[in-house]
C-alpha positions in Angstrom: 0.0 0.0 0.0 1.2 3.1 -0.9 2.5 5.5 2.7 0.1 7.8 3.4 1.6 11.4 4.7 -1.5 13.4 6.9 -1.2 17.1 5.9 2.8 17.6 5.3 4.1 15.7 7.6 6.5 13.4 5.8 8.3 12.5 9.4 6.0 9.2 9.0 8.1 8.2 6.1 10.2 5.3 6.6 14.5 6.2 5.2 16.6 4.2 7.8 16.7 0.8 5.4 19.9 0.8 3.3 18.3 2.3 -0.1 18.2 0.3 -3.1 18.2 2.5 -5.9 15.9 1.7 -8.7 14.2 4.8 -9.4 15.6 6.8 -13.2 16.1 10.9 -12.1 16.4 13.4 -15.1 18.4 16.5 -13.9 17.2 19.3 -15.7 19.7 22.3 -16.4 18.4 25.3 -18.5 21.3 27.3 -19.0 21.6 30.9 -20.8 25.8 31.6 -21.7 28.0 30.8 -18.5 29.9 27.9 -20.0 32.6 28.2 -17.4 29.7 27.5 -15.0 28.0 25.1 -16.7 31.5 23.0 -17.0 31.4 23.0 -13.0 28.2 22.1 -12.9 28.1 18.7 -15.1 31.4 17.8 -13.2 29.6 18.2 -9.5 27.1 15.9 -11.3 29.1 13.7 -13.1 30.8 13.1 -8.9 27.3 12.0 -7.5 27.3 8.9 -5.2 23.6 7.7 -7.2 24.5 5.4 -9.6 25.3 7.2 -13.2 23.5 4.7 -14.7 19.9 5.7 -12.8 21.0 10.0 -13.9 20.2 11.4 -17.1 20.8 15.1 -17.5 19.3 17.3 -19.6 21.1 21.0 -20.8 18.9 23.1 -22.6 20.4 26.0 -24.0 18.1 28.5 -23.9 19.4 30.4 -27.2 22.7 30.9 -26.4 25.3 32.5 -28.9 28.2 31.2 -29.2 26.2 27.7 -28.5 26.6 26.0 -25.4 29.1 23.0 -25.7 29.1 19.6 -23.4 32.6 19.3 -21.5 34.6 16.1 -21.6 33.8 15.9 -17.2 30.1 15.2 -17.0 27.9 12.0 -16.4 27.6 9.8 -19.1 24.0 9.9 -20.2 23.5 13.6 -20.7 22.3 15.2 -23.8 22.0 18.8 -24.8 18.8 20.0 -26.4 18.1 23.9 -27.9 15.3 26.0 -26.8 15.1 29.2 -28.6 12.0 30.4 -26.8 13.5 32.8 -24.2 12.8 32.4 -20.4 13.8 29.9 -17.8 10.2 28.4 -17.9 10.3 27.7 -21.7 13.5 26.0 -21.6 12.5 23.8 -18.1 9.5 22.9 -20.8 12.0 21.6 -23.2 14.0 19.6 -20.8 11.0 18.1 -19.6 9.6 17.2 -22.5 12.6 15.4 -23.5 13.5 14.0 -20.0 12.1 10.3 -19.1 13.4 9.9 -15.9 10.7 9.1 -12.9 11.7 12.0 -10.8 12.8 15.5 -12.5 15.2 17.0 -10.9 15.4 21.0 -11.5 18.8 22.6 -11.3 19.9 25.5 -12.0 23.1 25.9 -14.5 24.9 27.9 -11.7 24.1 25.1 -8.9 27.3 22.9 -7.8 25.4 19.9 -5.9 27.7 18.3 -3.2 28.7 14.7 -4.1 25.6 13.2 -1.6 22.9 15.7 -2.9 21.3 13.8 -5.4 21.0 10.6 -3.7 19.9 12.4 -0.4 16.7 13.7 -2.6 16.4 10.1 -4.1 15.8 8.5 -0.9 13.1 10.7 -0.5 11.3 9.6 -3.8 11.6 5.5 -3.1 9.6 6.6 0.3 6.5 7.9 -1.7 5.6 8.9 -4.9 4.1 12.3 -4.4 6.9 14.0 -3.3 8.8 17.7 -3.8 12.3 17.9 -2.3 14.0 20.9 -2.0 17.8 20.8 -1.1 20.0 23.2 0.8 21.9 26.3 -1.0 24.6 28.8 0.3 25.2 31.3 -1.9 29.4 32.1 -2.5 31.1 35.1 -3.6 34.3 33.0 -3.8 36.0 33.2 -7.5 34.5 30.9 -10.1 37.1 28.1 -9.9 38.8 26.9 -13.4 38.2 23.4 -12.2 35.6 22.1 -10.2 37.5 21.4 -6.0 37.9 18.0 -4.7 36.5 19.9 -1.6 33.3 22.5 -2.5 32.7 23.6 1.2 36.7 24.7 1.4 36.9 26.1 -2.0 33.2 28.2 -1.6 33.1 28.7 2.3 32.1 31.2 3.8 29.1 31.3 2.2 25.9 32.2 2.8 22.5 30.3 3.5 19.1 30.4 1.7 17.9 32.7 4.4 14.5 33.1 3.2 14.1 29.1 2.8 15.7 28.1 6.4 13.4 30.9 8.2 10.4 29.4 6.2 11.6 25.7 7.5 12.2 26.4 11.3 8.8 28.6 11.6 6.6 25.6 10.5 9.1 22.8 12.4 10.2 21.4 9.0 7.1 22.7 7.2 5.5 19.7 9.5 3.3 22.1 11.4 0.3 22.7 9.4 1.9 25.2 6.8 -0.7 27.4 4.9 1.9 27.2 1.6 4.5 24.9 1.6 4.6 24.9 -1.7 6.5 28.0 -1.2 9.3 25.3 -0.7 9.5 25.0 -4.9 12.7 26.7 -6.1 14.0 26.0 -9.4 17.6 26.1 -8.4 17.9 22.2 -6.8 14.5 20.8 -6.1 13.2 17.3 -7.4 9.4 16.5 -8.2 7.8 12.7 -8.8 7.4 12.9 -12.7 3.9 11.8 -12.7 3.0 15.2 -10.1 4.2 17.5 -12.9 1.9 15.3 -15.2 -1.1 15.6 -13.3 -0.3 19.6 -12.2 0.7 20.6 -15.5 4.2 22.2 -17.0 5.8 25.8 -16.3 3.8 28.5 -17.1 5.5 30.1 -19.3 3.2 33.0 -19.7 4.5 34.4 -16.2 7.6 36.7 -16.6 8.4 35.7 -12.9 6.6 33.7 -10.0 7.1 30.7 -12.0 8.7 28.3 -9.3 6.0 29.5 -7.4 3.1 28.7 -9.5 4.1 25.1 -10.7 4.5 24.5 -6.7 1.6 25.9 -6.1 0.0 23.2 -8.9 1.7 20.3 -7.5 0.0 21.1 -4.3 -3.1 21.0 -5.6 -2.3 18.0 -7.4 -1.6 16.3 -3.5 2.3 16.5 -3.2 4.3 16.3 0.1 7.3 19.4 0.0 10.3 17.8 1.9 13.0 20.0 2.7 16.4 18.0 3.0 19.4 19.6 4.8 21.3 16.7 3.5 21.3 17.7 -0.3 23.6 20.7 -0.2 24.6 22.6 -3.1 26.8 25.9 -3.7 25.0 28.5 -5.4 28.0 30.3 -7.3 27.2 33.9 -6.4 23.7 35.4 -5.7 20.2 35.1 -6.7 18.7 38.1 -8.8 15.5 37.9 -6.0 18.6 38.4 -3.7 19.7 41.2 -5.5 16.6 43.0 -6.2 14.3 42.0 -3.7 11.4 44.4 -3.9 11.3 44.9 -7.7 11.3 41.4 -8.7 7.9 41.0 -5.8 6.4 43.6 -7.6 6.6 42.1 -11.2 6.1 38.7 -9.9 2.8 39.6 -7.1 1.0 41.6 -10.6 0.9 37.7 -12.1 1.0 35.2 -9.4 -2.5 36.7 -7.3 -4.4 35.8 -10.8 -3.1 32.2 -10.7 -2.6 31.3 -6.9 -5.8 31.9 -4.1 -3.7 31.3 -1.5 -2.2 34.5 -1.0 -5.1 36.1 0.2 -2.8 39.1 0.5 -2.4 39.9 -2.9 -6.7 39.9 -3.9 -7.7 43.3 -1.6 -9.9 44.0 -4.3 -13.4 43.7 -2.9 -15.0 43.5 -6.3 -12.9 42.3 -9.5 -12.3 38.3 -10.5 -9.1 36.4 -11.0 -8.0 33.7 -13.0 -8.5 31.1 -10.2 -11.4 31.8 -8.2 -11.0 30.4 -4.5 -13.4 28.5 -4.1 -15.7 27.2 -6.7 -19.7 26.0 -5.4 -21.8 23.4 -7.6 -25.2 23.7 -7.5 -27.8 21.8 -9.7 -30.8 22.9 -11.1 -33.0 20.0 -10.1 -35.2 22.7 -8.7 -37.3 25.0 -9.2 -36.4 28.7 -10.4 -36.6 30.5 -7.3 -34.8 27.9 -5.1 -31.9 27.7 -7.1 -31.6 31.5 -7.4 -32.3 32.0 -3.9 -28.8 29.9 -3.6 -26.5 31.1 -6.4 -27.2 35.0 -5.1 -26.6 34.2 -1.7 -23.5 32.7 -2.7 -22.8 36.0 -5.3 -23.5 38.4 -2.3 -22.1 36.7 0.3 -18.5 37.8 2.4 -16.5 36.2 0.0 -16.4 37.9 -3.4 -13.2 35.5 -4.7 -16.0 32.8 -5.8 -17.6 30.7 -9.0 -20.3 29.0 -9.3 -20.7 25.9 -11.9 -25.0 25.5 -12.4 -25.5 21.9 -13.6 -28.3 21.3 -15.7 -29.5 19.6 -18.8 -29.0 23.1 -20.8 -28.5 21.4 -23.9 -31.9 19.9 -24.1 -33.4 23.9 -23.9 -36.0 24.2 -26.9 -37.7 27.9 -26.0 -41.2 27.6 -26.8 -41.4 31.4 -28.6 -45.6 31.2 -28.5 -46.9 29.7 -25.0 -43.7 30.0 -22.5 -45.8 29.9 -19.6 -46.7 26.6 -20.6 -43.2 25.1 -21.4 -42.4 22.2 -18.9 -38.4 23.7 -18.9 -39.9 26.8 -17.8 -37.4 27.0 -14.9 -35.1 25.7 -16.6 -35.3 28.8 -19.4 -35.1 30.9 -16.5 -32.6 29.5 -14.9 -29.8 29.8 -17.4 -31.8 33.4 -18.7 -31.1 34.8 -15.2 -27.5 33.4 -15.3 -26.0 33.2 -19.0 -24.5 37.0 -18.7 -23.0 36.4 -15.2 -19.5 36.5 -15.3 -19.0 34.3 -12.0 -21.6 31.6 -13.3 -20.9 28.7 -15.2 -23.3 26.8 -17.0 -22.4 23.0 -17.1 -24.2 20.8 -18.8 -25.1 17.2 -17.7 -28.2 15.0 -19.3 -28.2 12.5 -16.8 -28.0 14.1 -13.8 -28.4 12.1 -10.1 -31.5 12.8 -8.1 -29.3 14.8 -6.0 -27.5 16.6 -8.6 -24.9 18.2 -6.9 -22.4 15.2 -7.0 -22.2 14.7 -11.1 -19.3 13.6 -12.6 -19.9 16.7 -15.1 -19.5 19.2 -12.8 -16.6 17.6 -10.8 -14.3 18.1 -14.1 -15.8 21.3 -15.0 -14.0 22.3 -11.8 -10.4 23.9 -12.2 -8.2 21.9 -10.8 -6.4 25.1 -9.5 -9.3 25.9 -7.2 -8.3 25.5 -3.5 -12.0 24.3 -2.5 -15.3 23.4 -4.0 -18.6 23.6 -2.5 -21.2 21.2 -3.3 -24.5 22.5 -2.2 -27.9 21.3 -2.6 -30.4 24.4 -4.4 -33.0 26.0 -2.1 -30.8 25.9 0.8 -29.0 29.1 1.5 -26.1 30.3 2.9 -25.8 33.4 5.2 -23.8 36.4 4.0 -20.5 35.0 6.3 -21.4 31.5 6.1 -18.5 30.4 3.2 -16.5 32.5 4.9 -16.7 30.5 8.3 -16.6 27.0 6.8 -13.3 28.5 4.8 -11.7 29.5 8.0 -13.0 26.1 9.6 -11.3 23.8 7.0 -7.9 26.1 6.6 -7.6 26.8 10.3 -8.2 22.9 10.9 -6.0 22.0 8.0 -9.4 19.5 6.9 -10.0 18.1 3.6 -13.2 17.7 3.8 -16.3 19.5 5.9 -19.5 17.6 5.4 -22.5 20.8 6.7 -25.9 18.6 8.1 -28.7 20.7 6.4 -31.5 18.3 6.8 -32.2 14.6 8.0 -35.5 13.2 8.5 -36.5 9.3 7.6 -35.9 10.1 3.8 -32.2 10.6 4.5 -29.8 13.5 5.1 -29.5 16.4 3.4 -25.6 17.8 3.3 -23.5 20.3 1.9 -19.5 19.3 1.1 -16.9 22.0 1.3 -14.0 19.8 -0.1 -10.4 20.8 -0.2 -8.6 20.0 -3.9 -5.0 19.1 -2.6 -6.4 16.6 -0.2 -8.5 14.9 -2.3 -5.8 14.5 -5.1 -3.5 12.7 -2.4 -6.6 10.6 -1.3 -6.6 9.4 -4.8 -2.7 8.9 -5.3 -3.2 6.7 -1.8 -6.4 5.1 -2.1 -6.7 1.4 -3.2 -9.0 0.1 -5.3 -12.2 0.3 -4.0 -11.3 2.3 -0.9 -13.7 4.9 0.2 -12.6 8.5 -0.9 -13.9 10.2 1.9 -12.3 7.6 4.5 -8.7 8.3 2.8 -9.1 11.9 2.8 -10.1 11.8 6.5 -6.3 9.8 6.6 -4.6 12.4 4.9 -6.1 15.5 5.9 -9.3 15.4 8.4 -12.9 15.4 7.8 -15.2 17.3 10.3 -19.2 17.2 10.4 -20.7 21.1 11.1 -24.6 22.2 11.6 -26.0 23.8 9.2 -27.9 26.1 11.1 -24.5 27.0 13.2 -23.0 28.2 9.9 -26.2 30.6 8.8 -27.9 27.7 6.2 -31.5 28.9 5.7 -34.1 27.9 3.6 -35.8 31.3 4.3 -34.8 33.7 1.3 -33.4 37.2 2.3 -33.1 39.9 -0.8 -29.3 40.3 -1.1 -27.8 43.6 -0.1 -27.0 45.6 -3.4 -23.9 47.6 -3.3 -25.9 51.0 -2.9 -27.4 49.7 0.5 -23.9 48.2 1.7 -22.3 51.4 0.9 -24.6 53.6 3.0 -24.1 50.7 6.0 -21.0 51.1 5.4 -21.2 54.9 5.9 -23.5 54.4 8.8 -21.2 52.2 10.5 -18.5 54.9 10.2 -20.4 57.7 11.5 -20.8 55.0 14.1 -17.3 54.4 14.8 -16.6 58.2 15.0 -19.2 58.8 17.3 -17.8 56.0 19.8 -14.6 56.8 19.2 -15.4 60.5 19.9 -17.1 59.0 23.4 -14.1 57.5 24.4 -12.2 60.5 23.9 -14.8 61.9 26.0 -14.8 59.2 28.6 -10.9 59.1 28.7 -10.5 63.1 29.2 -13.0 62.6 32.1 -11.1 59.0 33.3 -8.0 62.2 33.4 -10.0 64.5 35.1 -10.4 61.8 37.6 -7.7 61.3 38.4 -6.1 64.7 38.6 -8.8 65.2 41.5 -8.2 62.1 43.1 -4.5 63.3 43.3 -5.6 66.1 44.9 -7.9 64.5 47.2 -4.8 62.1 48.1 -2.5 64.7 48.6 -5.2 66.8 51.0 -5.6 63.5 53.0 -1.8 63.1 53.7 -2.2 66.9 54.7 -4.7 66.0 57.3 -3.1 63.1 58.2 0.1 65.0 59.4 -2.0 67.7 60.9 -4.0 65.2 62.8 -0.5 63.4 63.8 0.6 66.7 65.1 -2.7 67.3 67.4 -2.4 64.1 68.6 1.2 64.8 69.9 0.2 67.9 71.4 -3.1 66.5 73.1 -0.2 63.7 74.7 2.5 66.3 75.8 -0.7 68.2 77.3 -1.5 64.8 79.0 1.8 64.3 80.2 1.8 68.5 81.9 -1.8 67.5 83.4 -0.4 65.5 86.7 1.4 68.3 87.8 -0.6 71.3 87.2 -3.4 69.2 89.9 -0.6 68.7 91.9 0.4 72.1 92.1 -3.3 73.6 92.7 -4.2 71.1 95.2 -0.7 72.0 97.5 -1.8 76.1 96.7 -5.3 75.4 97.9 -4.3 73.3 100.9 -1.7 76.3 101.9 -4.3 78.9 101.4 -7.1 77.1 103.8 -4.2 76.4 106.4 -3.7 80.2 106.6 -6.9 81.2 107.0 -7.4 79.0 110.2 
C-alpha cells in the first residue's frame, strides 16, 4: 500500500533501510551563456554517489550565442537539447519534454550539488511517490574556480545560507506544522518532483515573466504533493540570486501575475469586487429545482462575504428548446429561466449534464468542469442558502483545521440527510494517489487531511430567502457604520478626558488627606504632651489650695 503522509508531515516516512536504488532521475539544467559555470556544474554531477546509470541530464540552451558545448567531465548519459524560446520556464518545458526519468530534478546551471545531494533527494522519492524535495543552497562570492575542487565547502566557504528558505523551514518545524503554503518550498535552483506530479499539475507557465517556481508548486499542491525540505542535499549556489539582488522589484513584477493564478495568497486579492483567473473556491449547484430555489442559492452565494467565488449551475441546458408562443406553458420553464437569469454572469458557469443524479450536486460533469487550480469546492444542494458570512466560516474552519473535507448537516428526517460538502482539492488528489481500489474517498481523505461534520444552522444555512444587499445599501451601512465608529470613538475620547479628570482630582484629594493626616498626627502629639503637663498642674493647685485654707485658720 502506498505510505500515506496526513497534511505535510513526511516524518512518517520510513529512510533508515539501506536504499536500493531503482528509481531513473532526469536532472534538468536550463542554462543561458555561462559555460565556465556550466562545465562545473556537469562535473559536480558527473561526482554523484547515485549510480550514473539511474542519472540522465538534460542541458537546454536557452538560445545561447556562441552555442553551449558539453565538456569532456560530465555523467555519461547527458544530452543537450536547444530552446530558442526565451525564459527559464520555456526552456525547463523543453527539458522536460525530453526527459524520461521518474523524478525530474530541476537545477539551476549555476548550482554545484555536493557529491551526496542527489542521492539524499532520491531516498526521499523510493519513500512515496508524491513528493517535492527541495535541497539546501549557500550562496558564494568566492571566484568561479577553473576546475571544479575535490573539496566545494573549502573552495566556496564562507558562504551564505538560503535565508529566506531556512526561516520558512524552522517557523513551521520542517514545514510539518500545518503550513498554509508549503509549496512556497518549490525553487527551481535544486528541487526534485515525482514525474507523474508535474503530469497531473501541468508544465511551467510560461506565460509568467516571474513567479514561476511558485506557480508550478503551487499546482503540484493541488495535485496532492508532500514538500520535503532536506538539509542533507547541499549545493553551492555560485554567487547570488537576482530575487537576492533585487528583492522588492522582482515581488512587484512577480505579485502583478502570481495573485491571478494562486488563491492562496489572500494578500495579494484586496480588491473587494474584481475576479481572478483562479477563483477560491468554486460552489456546484444543480438545477433539479425549481427557479426560485436555485436563485435564492446562487445569489446568496454572489453576495455573500467572499467575493473571490464561481459557481458551476448543472443542468440539462443542452436539451433547452424555448417555446417562442406559449412559454408559460413550457415544462423547462425553470429551466429557461434559470440559465436566462445566469447566461450573462461572469462568475456563473453553465455546465451541462443530461443525466444528472436525483441529488444533482455530486455529477461527474460538474466535478471536471472544476479547475483543478481551485483550492475548495462547494457542493451545495439548491433551495438551501447560505448566510452572508457563512462560506467565509466553513473556509476559516477547514484552513484553520488543516481539513479536507467539511461535510455541513442541512437536513435529516427518515428520507435521508441532506448535506452540503466543502472539499479541499490538494487533499483529495492525495486521497486518490493513496487510495486502493475500491477504498472509500472520503475515508482516505479523513487519513490524509481530516474530515469534520458542522450544523448547518451553526453556519447561517436557511431555507428562508433574504433579498441580497445591493452595493448601494452596503455602501450607506457602510457609511452608517463609520459615523458610528466616529461617534464611539469620539465618546471615548470623552470618557478618557474625564477618566484624566479623575484622576487629577483624586490626586488632589490624596495629597489633602496626607495633609490632614500629618495635621492630625501633630494634634495628637500635642493632646499627649498636654496629658503628660496635666499630673502636675493638679498637683500644684491642690498644694496652693491646701496652703491657702491652712492660713486662714
Amino acid at each position: 500500500m502506498t505510505a500515506r503522509v496526513r497534511g505535510n508531515d513526511y516524518r512518517v516516512l520510513a529512510r533508515d533501510e539501506p536504499l536500493e536504488p531503482r528509481l531513473t532521475v532526469s536532472v534538468v539544467v536550463p542554462a543561458y551563456g555561462g559555460q565556465d559555470k556550466l562545465d562545473l556544474v556537469l562535473a559536480a554531477l558527473a561526482r554523484q554517489t547515485y549510480p550514473a546509470e539511474l542519472i540522465e541530464v538534460i542541458v537546454v540552451d536557452n538560445g545561447s550565442e556562441p552555442p553551449l558545448r558539453l565538456p569532456a567531465e560530465r555523467p555519461e548519459l547527458t544530452r543537450l537539447v536547444r530552446c530558442e524560446r526565451p525564459g527559464r520556464a520555456a526552456a525547463r518545458n523543453a527539458g522536460l519534454g525530453a526527459a524520461t526519468g521518474e523524478v525530474i530534478h530541476w537545477l539551476d546551471s549555476d548550482v554545484l550539488l555536493t557529491p551526496g545531494a542527489v542521492e539524499a533527494h532520491m531516498r526521499w522519492h523510493h519513500a512515496a511517490p508524491y513528493l517535492v524535495v527541495t535541497g539546501y543552497l549557500r550562496f558564494t562570492e568566492a571566484p568561479v574556480p577553473a576546475e571544479l575542487p575535490s573539496d566545494l565547502e573549502a573552495a566556496f566557504e564562507p558562504a551564505e545560507p538560503h535565508a529566506w528558505l531556512v526561516d520558512l523551514v524552522e517557523r513551521t518545524d520542517g514545514l510539518t506544522d500545518n503550513p498554509q503554503r508549503p509549496f512556497s518550498l518549490h525553487v527551481g535552483g535544486a528541487t526534485s518532483v515525482n514525474a507523474a506530479l508535474i503530469k497531473a499539475a501541468g508544465p511551467m507557465d510560461d506565460d509568467l515573466v516571474l513567479g514561476q517556481d511558485t506557480e508550478l508548486g503551487y499546482r503540484l499542491w493541488q495535485a496532492g504533493a508532500v514538500f520535503v525540505p532536506e538539509p542533507a542535499a547541499r549545493g553551492y549556489h555560485l554567487g547570488p540570486t537576482m530575487r537576492m539582488r533585487d528583492k522588492a522589484p522582482i515581488d512587484r513584477v512577480s505579485h502583478a501575475f502570481v495573485a491571478d493564478r494562486i488563491p492562496a495568497y489572500r494578500w495579494l486579492r484586496g480588491h473587494p469586487g474584481r475576479q481572478w483567473k483562479v477563483p477560491y473556491v468554486t460552489a456546484v449547484v444543480a438545477a433539479t429545482t425549481g427557479y426560485d430555489e436555485v436563485r435564492a442559492t446562487v445569489d446568496a452565494l454572489l453576495a455573500g462575504t467572499v467575493p473571490d467565488v464561481s459557481v458551476l449551475l448543472v443542468g440539462p441546458w443542452d436539451t433547452l428548446d424555448h417555446d417562442r408562443r406559449a412559454p408559460l406553458k413550457d415544462p423547462s420553464l425553470d429551466l429557461v429561466l434559470i440559465e436566462g437569469h445566469y447566461r450573462h454572469e461572469g462568475r456563473v458557469h453553465l455546465v451541462t449534464s443530461g443525466s444528472a443524479s436525483a441529488s444533482g450536486w455530486v455529477s461527474a460533469a460538474a466535478s471536471a468542469s472544476v479547475d483543478p487550480a481551485v483550492p475548495y469546492t462547494l457542493h451545495l444542494p439548491a433551495g438551501w442558502i447560505p448566510g452572508h458570512d457563512t462560506l467565509a466560516r466553513l473556509l476559516d474552519l477547514a484552513r484553520d483545521e488543516g481539513l479536507g473535507l467539511v461535510n455541513v448537516l442541512l437536513d435529516e428526517s427518515s428520507g435521508g440527510v441532506v448535506a452540503a460538502r466543502l472539499e479541499r482539492a490538494s487533499a483529495f488528489a492525495r486521497a486518490r494517489i493513496v487510495a486502493a481500489a475500491g477504498e472509500n474517498l472520503d475515508d482516505v481523505v479523513d487519513e490524509v487531511a481530516g474530515v469534520l461534520w458542522a450544523d448547518g444552522a451553526t453556519y447561517g444555512f436557511t431555507t428562508e430567502a433574504e433579498p441580497p444587499q445591493g452595493r448601494r445599501s452596503a455602501y450607506k451601512e457602510k457609511l452608517a457604520a463609520q459615523a458610528e465608529a466616529a461617534r464611539l470613538a469620539k465618546e471615548a475620547e470623552r470618557l478618557r478626558a474625564q477618566v484624566t479628570k479623575w484622576r487629577e482630582e483624586a490626586g488632589t484629594w490624596r495629597k489633602s488627606a496626607v495633609e490632614l493626616r500629618r495635621e492630625v498626627g501633630s494634634l495628637r502629639r500635642r493632646i499627649a504632651a498636654a496629658n503628660r503637663v496635666q499630673p502636675d498642674l493638679r498637683s500644684v493647685v491642690s498644694s496652693t489650695l491646701k496652703r491657702a485654707l491652712r492660713r486662714r485658720r
